[in-house]
C-alpha positions as CSV (number, residue, x, y, z in Angstrom):
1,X,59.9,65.2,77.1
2,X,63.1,63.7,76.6
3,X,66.0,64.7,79.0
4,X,69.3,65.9,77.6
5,X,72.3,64.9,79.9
6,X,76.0,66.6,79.5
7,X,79.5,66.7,81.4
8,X,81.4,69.6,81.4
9,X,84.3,69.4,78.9
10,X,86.5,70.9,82.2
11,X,85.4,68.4,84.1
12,X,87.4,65.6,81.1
13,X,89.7,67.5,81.1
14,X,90.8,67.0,84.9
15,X,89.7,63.5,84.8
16,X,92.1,62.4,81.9
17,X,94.8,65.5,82.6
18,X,94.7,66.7,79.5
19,X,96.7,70.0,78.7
20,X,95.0,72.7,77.5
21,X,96.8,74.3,73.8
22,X,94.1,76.9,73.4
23,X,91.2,77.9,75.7
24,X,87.9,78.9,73.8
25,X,86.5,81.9,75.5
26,X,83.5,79.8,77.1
27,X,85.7,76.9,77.8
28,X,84.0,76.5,81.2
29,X,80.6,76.8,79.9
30,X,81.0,74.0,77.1
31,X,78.8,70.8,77.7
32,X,79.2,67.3,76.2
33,X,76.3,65.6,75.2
34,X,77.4,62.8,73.3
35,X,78.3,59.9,74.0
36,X,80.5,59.0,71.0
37,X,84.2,60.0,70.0
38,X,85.6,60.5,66.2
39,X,89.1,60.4,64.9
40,X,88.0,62.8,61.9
41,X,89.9,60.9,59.2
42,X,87.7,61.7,55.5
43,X,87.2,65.2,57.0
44,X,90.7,65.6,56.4
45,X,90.2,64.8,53.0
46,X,87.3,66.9,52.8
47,X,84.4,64.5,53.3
48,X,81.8,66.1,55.5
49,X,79.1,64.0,54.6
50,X,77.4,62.9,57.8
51,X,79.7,64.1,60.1
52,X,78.4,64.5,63.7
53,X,79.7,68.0,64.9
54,X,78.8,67.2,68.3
55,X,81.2,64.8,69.4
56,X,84.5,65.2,70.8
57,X,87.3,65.0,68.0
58,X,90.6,63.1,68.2
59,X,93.5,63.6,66.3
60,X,96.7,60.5,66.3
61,X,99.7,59.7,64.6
62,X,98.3,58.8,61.5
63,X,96.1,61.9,61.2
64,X,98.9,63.8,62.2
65,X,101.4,61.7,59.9
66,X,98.7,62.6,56.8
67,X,98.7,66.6,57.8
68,X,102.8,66.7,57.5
69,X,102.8,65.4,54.0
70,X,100.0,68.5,53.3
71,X,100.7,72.2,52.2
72,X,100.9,75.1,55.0
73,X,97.9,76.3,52.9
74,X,96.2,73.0,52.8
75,X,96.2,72.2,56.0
76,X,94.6,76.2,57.1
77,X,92.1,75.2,54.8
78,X,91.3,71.5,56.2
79,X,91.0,73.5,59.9
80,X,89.3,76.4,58.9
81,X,86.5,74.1,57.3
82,X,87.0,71.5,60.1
83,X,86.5,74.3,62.8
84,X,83.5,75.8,61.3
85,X,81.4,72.9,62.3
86,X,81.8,74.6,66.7
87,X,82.9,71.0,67.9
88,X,83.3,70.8,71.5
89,X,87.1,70.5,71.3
90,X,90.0,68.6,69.0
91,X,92.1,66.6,71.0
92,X,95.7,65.5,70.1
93,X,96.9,62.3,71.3
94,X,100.1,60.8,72.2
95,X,101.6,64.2,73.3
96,X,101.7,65.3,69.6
97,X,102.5,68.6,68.8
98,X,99.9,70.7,66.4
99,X,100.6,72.3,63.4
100,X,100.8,76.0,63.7
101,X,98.0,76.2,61.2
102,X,95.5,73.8,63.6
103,X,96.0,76.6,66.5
104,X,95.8,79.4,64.3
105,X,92.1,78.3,62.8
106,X,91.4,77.0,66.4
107,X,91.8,80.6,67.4
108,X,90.1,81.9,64.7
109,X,86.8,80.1,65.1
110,X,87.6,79.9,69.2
111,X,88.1,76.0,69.4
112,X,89.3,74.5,72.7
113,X,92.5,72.2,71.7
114,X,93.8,69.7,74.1
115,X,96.6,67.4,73.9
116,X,96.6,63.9,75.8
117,X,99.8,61.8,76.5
118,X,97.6,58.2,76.3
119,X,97.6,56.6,73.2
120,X,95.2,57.0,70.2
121,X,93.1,53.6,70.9
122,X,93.2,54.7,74.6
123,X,91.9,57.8,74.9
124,X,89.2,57.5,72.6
125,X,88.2,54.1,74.1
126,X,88.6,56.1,77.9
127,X,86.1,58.7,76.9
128,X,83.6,56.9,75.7
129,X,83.5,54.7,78.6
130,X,83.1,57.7,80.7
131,X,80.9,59.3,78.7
132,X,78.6,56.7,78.6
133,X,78.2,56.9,82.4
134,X,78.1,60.5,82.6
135,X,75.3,60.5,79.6
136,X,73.3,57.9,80.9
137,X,69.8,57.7,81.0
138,X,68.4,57.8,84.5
139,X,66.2,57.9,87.4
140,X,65.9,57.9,90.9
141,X,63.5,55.6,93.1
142,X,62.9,55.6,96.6
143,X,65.0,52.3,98.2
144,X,67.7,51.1,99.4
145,X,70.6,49.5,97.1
146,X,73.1,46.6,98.7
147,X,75.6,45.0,97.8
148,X,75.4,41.4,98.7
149,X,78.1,38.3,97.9
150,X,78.7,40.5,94.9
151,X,74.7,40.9,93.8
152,X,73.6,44.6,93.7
153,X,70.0,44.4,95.2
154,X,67.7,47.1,95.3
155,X,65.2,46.8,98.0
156,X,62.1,48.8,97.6
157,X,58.9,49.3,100.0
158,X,56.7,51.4,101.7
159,X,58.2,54.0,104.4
160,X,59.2,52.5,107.6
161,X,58.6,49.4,106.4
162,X,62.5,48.4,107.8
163,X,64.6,48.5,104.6
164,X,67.1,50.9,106.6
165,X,67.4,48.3,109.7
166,X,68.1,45.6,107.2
167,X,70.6,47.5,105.6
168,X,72.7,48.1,108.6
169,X,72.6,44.1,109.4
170,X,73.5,43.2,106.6
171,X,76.8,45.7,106.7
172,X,77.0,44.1,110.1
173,X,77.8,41.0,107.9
174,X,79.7,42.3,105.9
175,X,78.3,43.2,102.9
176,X,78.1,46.9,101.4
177,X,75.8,49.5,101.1
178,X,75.8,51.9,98.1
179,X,72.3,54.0,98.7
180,X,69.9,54.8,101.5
181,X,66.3,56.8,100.6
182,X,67.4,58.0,97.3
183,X,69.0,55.5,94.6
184,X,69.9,56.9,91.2
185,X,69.4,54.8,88.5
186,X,71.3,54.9,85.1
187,X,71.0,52.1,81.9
188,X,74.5,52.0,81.2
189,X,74.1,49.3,78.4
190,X,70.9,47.9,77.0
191,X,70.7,45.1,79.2
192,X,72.4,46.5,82.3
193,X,71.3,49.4,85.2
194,X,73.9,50.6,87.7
195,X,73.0,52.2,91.4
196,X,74.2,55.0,93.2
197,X,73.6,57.5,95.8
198,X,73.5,61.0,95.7
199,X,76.3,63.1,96.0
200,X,74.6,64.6,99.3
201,X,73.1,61.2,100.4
202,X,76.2,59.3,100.0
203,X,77.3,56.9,102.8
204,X,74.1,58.2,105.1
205,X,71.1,56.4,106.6
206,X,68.5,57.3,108.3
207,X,67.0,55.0,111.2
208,X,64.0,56.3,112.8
209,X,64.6,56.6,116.9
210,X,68.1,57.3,116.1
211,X,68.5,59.9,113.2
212,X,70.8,60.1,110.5
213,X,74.1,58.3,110.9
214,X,77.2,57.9,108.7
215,X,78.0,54.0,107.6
216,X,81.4,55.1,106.4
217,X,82.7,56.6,109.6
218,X,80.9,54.0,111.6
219,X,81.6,50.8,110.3
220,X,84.6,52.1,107.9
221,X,85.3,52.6,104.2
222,X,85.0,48.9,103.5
223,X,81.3,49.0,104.3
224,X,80.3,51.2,101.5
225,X,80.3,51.9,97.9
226,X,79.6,54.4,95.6
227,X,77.8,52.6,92.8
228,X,76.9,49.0,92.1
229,X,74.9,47.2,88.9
230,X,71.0,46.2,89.9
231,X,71.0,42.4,89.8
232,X,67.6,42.1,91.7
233,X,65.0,43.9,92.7
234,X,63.1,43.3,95.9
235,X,59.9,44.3,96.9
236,X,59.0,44.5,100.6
237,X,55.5,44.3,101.8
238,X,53.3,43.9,104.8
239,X,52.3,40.4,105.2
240,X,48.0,40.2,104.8
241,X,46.5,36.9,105.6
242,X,44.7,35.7,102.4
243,X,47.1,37.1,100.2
244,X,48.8,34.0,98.3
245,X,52.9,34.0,97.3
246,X,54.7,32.3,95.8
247,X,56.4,29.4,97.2
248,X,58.1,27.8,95.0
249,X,59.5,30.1,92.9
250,X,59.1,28.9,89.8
251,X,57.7,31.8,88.0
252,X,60.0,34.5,87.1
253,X,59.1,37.9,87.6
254,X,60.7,40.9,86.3
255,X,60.1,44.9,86.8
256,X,61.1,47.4,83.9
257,X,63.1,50.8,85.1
258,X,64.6,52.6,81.7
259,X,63.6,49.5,79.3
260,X,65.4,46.9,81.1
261,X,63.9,44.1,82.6
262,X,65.8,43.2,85.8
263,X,64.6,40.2,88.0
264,X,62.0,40.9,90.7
265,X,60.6,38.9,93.9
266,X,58.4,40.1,96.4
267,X,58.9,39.4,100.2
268,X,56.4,39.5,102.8
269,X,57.7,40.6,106.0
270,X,56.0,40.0,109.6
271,X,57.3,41.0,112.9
272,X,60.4,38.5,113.8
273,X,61.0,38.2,110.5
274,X,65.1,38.1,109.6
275,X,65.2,40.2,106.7
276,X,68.9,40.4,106.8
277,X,69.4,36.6,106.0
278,X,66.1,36.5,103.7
279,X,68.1,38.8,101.6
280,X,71.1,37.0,102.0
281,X,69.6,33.9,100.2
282,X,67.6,35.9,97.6
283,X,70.9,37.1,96.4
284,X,72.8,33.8,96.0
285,X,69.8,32.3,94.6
286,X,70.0,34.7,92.4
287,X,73.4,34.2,91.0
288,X,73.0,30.4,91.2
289,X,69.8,31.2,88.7
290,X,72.0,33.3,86.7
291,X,74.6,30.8,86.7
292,X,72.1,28.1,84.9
293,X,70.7,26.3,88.0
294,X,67.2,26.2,89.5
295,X,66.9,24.9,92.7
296,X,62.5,25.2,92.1
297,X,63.2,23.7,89.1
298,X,65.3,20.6,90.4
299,X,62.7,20.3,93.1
300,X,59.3,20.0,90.6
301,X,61.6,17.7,88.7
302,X,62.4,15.5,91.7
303,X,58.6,15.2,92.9
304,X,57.3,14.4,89.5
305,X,59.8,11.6,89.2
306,X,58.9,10.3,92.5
307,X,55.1,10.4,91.7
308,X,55.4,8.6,88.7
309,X,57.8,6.4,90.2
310,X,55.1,5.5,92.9
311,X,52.4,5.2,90.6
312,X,54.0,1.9,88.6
């Protein structure tokens, strides 16, 4: 079963100050839950063709500009048909004002109308930047998400495994946390996952011995965030004699959460282990990998050159 997510059209309507013209009668109970915004240009001129009534609708100057040169009684007509399709709300940009005959049908089929003082271009390209992030697909895993030298890892493993301890060294040197226990996950582009904590979770940890404590108040506000994109994905595990890793590193490895494929490497730990600077490295490997070099890479390169080298 596919999940439907939605914002609460009050909830863009604080976030962008918009000022409410008209207030339909379940304005606190209307849900957005799409992504995309339309400036409703041939549905002005009567083309309803394919037109998506669930998106938010946005009205500029040259809408606006078209609508003056039209009949009182054209323009009742263009609203009264444009209405009857329940949108979520019309908004009007650049602190236009409507035409009596917009409010009047907007009251009529009980419309919310807003008007915005940002630009056309801006408000449309606003909202459905937000909306993609409040839409997202998502899920939440059991880990812990870091920031480190600007890499948002996620570092899963068993319980009381340590990923909590590693955490707080690692704000120790300086980087960030974003999630203890409980990461949310949302694809916010094809090709891109961001991390967060819950609301409830945020800026906590738990360490066993010691109970919950609150990274924000303890180390300060610089020490935390509230999201972060994945960039790797590290799995810890007990260290079994036997078992063989990978050493090198040549082989990339990669785990799929939401249908993108985000680079994975698996560590195992021992006690006296340093997790703190193991993930330190992983990370600006990482971004030196990302960046086009390969330190395993170089390194096979280098031995088979000196192998054949000694061979002549």
């Amino acid at each position: 079963m596919v999940h439907i997510y939605s914002v609460a059209l009050s909830k863009l309507v604080e976030e962008f100050n918009m000022i409410p013209l008209f207030k339909a009668t379940d304005f606190d109970k209307i849900r957005v839950t799409v992504e995309d915004v339309s400036r409703p240009g041939l549905q002005l001129a009567g083309f309803f063709d394919h037109f998506e009534p669930m998106r938010l609708q946005v009205l500029g100057i040259v809408e606006t500009t078209y609508l003056q040169k039209l009949s009182s009684e054209q323009r009742a007509i263009i609203f009264d048909h444009l209405f009857s399709y329940k949108i979520p709300a019309l908004i009007i940009a650049r602190n236009l004002e409507p035409s009596p005959e917009c409010l009047e049908m907007a009251k009529k089929h009980n419309i919310t109308v807003l008007r915005s003082q940002e630009t056309t271009s801006y408000i449309v390209s606003s909202l459905i930047t937000s909306l993609k992030a409040y839409l997202a697909p998502r899920i939440t895993r059991h880990g812990v998400l870091v920031e480190i030298y600007g890499e948002g890892i996620l570092i899963l493993g068993d319980s009381g495994i340590g990923k909590s301890e590693a955490a707080v060294e690692l704000v120790k040197r300086g980087h960030r946390l974003i999630a203890d226990d409980a990461v949310e996950i949302k694809r916010i582009s094809p090709s891109e996952l961001e991390g967060g904590a819950p609301e409830v979770l945020r800026h906590y940890v738990e360490m066993r011995g010691i109970g919950v404590i609150n990274m924000a108040k303890l180390f300060g506000m610089g020490a935390v965030r509230d999201s972060a994109r994945i960039d790797l994905i590290i799995n810890i595990v007990p260290w079994q004699d036997g078992e063989v890793y990978d050493r090198l590193g040549l082989e990339n490895k990669y785990m799929d959460i939401l249908g993108v494929k985000v680079p994975s490497i698996t560590i195992p730990v021992t006690p006296g282990r340093n997790l703190a600077v193991i993930f330190e490295v992983a990370a600006m490997n990482n971004r030196q990998k990302r960046m086009g070099y390969n330190a395993a890479v170089e390194f096979t390169d280098q031995l088979s050159k000196f192998f054949d080298h000694s061979q002549e």
